[in-house]
MIVOMI-469490 format. One record per atom (N, C-alpha, C): residue in one letter; x, y, z. Coordinates in pm, whole numbers, padded with zeros to 5 digits, always signed. Layout:
BEGIN
AXYZ/...
//
This chain:
BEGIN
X-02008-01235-02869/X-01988-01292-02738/X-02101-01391-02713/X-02048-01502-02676/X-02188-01575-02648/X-02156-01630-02481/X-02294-01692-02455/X-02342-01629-02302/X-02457-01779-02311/X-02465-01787-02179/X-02626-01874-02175/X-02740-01863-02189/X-02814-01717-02192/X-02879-01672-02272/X-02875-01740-02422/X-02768-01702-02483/X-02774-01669-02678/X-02789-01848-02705/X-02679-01940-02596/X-02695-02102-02625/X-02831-02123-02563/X-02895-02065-02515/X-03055-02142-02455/X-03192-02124-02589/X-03121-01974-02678/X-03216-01949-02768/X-03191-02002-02896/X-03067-02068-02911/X-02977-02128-03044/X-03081-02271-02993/X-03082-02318-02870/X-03164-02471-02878/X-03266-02473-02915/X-03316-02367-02893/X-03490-02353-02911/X-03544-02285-03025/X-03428-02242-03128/X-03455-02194-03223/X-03526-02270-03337/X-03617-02232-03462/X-03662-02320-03523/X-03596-02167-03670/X-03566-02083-03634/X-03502-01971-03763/X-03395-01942-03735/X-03252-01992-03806/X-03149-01932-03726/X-03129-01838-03783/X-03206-01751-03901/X-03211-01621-03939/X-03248-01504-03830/X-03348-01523-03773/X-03430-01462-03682/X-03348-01482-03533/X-03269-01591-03552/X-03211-01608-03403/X-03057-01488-03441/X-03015-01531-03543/X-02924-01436-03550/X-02921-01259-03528/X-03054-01244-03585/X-03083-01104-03589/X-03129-01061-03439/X-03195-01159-03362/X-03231-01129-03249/X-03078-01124-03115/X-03004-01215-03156/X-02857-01209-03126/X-02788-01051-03127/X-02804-01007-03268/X-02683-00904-03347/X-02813-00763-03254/X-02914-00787-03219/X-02989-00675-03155/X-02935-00672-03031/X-02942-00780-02953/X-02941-00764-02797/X-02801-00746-02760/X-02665-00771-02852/X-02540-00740-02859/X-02555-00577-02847/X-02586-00548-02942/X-02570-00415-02992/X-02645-00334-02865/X-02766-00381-02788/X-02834-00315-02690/X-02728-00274-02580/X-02721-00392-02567/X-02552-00405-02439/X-02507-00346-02431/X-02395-00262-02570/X-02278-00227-02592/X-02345-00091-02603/X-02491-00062-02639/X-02507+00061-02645/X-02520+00133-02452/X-02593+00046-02403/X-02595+00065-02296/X-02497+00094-02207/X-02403+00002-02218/X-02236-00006-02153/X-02168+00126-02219/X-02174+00152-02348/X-02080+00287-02389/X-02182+00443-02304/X-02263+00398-02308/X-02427+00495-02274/X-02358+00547-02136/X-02352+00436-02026/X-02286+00471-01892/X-02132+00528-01931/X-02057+00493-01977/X-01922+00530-01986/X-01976+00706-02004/X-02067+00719-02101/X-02006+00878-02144/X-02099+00941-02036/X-02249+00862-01987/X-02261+00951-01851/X-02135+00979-01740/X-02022+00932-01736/X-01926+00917-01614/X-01818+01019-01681/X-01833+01026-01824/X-01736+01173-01877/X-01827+01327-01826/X-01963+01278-01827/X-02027+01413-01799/X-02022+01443-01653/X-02023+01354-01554/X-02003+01361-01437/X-01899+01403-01403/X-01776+01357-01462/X-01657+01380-01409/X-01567+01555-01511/X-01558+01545-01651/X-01513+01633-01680/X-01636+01755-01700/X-01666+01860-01626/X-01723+01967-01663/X-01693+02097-01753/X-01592+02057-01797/X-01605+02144-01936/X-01657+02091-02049/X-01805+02143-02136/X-01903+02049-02223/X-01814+02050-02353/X-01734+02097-02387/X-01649+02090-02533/X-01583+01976-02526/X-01501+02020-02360/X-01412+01900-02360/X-01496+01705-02382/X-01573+01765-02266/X-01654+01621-02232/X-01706+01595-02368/X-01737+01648-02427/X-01812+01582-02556/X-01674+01525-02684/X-01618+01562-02650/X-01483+01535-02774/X-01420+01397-02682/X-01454+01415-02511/X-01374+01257-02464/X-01484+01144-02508/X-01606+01178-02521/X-01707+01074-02484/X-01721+00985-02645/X-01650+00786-02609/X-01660+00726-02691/X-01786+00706-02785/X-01837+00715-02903/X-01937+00687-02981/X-01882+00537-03066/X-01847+00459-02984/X-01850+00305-03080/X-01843+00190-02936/X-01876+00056-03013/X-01891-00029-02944/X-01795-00043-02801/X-01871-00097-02692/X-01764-00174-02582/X-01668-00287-02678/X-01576-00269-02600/X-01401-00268-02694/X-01397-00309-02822/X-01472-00235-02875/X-01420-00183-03006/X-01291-00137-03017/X-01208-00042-02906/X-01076+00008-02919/X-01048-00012-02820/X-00928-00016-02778/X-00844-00015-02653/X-00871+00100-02544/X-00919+00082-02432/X-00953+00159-02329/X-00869+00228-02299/X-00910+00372-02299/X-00828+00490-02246/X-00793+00505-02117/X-00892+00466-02002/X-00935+00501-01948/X-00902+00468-01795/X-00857+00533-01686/X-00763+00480-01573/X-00823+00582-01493/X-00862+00527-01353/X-00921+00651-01238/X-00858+00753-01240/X-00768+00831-01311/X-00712+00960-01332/X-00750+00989-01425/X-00777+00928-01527/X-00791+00978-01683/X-00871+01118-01688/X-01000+01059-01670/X-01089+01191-01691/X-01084+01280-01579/X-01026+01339-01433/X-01035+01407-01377/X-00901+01516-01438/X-00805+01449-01473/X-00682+01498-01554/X-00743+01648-01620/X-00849+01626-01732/X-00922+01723-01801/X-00989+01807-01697/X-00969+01835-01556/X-01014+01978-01480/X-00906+02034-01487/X-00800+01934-01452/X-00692+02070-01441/X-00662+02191-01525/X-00625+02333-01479/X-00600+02414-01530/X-00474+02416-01626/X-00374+02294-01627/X-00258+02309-01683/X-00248+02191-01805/X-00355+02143-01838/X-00378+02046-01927/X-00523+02058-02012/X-00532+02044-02167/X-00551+02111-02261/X-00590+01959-02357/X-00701+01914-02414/X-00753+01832-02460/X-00687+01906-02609/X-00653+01824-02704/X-00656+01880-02860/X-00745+01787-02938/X-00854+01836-02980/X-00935+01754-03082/X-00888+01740-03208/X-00806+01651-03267/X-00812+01675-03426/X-00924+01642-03458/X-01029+01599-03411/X-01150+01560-03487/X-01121+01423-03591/X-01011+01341-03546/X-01120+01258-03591/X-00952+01233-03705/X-00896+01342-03763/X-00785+01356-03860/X-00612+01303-03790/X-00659+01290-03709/X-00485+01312-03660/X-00424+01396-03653/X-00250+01386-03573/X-00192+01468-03553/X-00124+01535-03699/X-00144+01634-03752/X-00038+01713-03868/X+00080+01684-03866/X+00122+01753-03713/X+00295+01774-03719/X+00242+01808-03553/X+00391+01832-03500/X+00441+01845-03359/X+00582+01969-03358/X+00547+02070-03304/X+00641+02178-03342/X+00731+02213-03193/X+00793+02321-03223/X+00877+02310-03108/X+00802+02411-03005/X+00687+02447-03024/X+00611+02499-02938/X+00482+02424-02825/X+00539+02319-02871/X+00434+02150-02790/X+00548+02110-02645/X+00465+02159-02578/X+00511+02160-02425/X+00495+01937-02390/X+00417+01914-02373/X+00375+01779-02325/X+00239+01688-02469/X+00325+01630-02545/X+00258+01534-02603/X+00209+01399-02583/X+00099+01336-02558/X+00044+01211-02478/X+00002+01175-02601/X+00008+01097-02667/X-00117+00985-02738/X-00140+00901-02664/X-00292+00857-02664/X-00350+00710-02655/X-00384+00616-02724/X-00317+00574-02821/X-00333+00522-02921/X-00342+00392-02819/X-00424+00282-02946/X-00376+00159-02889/X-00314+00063-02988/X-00304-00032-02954/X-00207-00074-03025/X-00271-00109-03188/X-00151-00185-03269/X-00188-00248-03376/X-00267-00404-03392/X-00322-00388-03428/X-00424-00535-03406/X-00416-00577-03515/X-00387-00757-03544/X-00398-00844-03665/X-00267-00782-03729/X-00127-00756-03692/X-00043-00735-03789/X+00015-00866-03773/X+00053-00903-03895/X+00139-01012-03987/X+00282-01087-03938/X+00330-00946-03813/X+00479-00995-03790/X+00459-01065-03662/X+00523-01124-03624/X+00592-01234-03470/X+00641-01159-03414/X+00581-01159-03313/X+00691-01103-03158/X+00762-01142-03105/X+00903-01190-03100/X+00980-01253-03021/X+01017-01225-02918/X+01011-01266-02755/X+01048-01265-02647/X+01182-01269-02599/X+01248-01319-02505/X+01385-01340-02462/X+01447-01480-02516/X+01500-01493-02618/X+01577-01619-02575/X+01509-01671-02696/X+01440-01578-02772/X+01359-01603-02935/X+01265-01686-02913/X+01175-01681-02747/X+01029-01781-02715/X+00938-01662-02787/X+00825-01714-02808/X+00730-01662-02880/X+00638-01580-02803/X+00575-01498-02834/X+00556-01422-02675/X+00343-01435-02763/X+00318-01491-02854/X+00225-01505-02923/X+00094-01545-02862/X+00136-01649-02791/X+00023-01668-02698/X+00007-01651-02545/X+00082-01588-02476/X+00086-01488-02383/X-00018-01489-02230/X-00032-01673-02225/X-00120-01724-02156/X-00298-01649-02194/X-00286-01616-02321/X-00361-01557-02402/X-00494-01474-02353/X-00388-01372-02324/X-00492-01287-02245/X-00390-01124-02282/X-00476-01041-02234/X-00391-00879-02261/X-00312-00868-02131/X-00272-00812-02119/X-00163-00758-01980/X-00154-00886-01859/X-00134-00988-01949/X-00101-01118-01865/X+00058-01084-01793/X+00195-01083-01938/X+00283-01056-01867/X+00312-00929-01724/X+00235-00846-01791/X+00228-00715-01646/X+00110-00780-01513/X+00030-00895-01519/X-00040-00985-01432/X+00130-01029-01330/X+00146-01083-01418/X+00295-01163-01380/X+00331-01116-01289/X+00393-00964-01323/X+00505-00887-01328/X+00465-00844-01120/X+00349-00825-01129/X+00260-00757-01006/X+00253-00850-00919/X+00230-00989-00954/X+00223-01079-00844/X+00362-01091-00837/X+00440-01113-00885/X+00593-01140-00815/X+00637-01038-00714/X+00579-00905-00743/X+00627-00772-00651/X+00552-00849-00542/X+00398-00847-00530/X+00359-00938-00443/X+00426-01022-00318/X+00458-01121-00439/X+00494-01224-00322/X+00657-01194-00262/X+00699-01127-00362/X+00841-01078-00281/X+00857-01009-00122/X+00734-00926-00147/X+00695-00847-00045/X+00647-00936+00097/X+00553-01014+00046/X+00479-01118+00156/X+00612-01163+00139/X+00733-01236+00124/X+00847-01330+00150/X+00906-01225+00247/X+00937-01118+00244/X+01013-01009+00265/X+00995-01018+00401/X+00833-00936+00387/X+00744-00909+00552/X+00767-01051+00631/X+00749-01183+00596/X+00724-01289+00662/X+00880-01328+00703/X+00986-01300+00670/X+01117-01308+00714/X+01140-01199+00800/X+01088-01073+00772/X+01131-00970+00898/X+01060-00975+00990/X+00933-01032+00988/X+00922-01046+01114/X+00926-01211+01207/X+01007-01280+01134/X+01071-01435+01167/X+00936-01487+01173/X+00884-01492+01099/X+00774-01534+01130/X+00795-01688+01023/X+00717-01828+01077/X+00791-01977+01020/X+00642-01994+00971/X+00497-01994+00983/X+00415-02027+00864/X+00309-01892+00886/X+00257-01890+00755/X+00139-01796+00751/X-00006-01870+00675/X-00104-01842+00767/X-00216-01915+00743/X-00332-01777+00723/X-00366-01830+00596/X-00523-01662+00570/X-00611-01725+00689/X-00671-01620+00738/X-00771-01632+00776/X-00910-01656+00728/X-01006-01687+00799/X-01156-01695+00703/X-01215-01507+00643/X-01174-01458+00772/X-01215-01358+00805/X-01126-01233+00702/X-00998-01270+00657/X-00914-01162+00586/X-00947-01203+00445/X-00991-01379+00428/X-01035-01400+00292/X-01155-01356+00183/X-01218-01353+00310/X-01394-01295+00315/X-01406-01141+00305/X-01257-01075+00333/X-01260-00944+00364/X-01191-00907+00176/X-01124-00942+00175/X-01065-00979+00046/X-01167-00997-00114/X-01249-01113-00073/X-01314-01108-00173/X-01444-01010-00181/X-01501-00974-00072/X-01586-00822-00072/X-01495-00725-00139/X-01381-00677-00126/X-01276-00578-00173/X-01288-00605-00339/X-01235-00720-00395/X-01316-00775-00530/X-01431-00777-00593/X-01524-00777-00525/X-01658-00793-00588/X-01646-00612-00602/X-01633-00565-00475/X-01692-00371-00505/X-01592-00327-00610/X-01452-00355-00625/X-01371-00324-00763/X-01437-00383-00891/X-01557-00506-00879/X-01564-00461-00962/X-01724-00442-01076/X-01801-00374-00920/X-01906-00345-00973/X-01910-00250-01146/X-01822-00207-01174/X-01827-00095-01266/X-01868-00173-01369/X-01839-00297-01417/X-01897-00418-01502/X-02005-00478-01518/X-02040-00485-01376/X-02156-00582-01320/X-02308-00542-01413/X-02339-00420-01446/X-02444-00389-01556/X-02441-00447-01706/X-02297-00440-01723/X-02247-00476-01882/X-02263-00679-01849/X-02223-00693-01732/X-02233-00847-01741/X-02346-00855-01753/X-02433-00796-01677/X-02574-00883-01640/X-02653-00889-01762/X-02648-00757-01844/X-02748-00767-01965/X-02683-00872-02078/X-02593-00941-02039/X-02553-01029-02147/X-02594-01198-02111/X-02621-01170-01962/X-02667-01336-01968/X-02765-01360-01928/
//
């Protein structure tokens, strides 16, 4: 990942051996730090120590596809749900005595085949981002809704306020402090 930091020390570099290595350190600090908080927030949240220690990631920030959704880890108090560690091996088999099976797998990364969309468009570059189409999908519920509300109540223009915009982007910034540590040590 590069940042204004890593381009301010690439100008001023006179070793790009030493700049590299000093790079591949302060990466690695980051990501240790950022995974560091994640598994403090498994110990906080799941209190069973078997469990919590078998959820808590040991590899880089996204290295793998995030598990992880404000339900995820409180899920593991309940009394009716049951962590299975293969350790690491995978699943064997699945028998007819398996009440509720979940994987979290994530997906396949770098495979070879084309995805084709509706109508055989390429779905490849995907305004090239992850869960762009489900971005989509949310603002249209959106604005259907605002079209909806703004016809039932006959209402002919709608103007934001300063005050609902301002209220709005505070609502944004606190969603999304949970980052704001992982950003900062990178630039």
């Amino acid at each position: 990942m590069v940042n204004a930091k890593m381009v301010a020390e690439t100008k001023k570099a006179a070793d790009p051996v030493a700049l590299t290595q000093m790079i591949q350190k302060e990466t690695q600090t980051a990501n240790f730090n950022k995974m560091d908080q994640i598994r403090r927030r498994v110990d906080a949240t799941v209190k069973d120590h078997k469990t919590a220690e078998a959820l808590k990631p040991w590899y880089n920030y996204m290295c793998k596809r995030s598990a992880f959704h404000n339900a995820y880890l409180p899920t593991f108090k309940r009394q009716n749900v049951t962590l299975v560690d293969t350790e690491g091996r995978g699943v064997e088999r699945i028998t007819e005595k398996g009440i509720v099976f979940i994987s979290t797998c994530g997906v396949e990364m770098g495979s070879s085949s084309t995805n084709i969309g509706k109508m055989g468009c390429s779905t490849t570059q995907s305004a090239l981002a992850p869960n762009f189409q489900h971005l989509l999908n949310e603002q249209a519920k959106h604005i259907a809704f605002f079209i909806a509300e703004t016809l039932r109540r006959g209402v002919t223009t709608v103007e934001t306020s300063q005050v609902s915009e301002d209220e709005w982007i505070r609502t944004i910034i606190r969603l999304c402090r949970l980052r704001e540590g992982f950003l900062r040590e990178l630039l």
